[in-house]
C-alpha positions as a printed NumPy array, in Angstrom:
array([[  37.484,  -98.292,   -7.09 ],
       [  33.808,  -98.679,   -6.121],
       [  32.47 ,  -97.587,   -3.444],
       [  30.726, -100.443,   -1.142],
       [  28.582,  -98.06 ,    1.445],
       [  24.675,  -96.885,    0.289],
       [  24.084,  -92.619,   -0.488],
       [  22.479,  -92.603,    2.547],
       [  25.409,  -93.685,    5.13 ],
       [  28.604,  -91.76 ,    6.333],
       [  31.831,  -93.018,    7.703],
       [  32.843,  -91.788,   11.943],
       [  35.582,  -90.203,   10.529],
       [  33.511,  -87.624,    8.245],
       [  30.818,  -87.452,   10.972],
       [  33.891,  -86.34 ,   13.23 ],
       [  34.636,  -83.197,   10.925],
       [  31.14 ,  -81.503,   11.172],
       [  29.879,  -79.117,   12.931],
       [  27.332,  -79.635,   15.386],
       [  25.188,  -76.483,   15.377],
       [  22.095,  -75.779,   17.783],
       [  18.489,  -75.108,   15.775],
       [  17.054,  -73.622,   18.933],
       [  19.095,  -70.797,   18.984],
       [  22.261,  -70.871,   16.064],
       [  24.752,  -71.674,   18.413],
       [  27.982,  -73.621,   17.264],
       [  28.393,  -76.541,   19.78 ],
       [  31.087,  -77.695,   18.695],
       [  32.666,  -80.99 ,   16.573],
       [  31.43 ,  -84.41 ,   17.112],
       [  34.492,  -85.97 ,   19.271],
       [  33.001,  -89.952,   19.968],
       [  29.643,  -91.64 ,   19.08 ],
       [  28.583,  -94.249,   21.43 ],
       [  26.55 ,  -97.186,   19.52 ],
       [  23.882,  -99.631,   20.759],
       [  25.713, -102.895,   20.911],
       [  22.733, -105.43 ,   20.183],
       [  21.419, -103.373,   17.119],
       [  24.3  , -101.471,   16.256],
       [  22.836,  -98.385,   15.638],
       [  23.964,  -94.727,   16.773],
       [  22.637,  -93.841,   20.376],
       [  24.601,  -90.373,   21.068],
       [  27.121,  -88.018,   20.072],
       [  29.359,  -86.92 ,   22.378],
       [  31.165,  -82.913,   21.482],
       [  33.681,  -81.981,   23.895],
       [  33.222,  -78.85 ,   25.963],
       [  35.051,  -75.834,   25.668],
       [  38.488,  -75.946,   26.754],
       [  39.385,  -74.636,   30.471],
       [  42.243,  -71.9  ,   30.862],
       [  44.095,  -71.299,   27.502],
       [  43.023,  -74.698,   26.359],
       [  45.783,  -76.735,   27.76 ],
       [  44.442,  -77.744,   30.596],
       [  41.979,  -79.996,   28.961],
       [  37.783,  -79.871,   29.23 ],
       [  35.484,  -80.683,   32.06 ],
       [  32.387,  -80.688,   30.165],
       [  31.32 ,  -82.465,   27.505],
       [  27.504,  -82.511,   25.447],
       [  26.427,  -85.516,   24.866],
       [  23.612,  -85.131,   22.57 ],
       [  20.977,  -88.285,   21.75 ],
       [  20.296,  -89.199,   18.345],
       [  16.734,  -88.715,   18.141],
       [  17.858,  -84.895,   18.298],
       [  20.009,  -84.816,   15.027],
       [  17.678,  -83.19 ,   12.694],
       [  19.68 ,  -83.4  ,    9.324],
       [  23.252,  -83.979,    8.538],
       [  24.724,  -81.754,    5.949],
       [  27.947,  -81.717,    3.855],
       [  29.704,  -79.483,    6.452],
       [  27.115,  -78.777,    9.726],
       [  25.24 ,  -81.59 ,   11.738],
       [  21.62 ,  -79.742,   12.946],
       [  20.605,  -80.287,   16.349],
       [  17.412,  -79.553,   18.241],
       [  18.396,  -79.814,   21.752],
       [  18.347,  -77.979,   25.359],
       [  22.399,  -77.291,   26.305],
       [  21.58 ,  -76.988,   29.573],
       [  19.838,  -80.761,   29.518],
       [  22.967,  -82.284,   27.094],
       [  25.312,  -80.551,   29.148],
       [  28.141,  -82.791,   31.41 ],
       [  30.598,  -83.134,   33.312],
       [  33.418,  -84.924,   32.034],
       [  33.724,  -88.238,   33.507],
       [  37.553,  -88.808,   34.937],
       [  39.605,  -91.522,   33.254],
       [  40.232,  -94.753,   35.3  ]])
């Protein structure tokens, strides 16, 4: 079977089983959960990594990074590299409608 996409694109579903780590100061962030996309040129505008879970992780997040492409610094086999401020990329979670 051949493969249709270039060397140099990946598919959401691989980008969603990397790690986003922090270059300012090593932290693991966390795994990419949603990308949003710019509809009129349809190219990546953020990635949005879920916060850390609230009390014993079942009762869901209410935080959420949302981190702007311009930040991603390389994409690896395993680890996306970020350069980013966690306070700045920090949010609340918004509340489903």
């Amino acid at each position: 079977m051949k493969n249709d996409c270039p060397d140099d694109s990946i598919r959401i579903c691989k980008l969603r089983q990397k790690e986003v780590i922090n270059l300012r100061d090593g932290e693991r962030i966390g795994f990419v959960g949603d990308v949003e996309f710019n509809l009129k040129t349809g190219c990546i505008e953020r990635l949005i990594i879920p916060g850390p879970c609230k009390i014993w992780g079942v009762f869901g997040r209410d935080q959420e990074f949302i981190i702007p492409w311009r930040c991603v610094c390389r994409i690896g086999f395993d680890i996306i590299l970020v350069d980013v401020d966690i306070d700045v990329v920090c949010h609340k979670c918004e509340s489903p409608i």
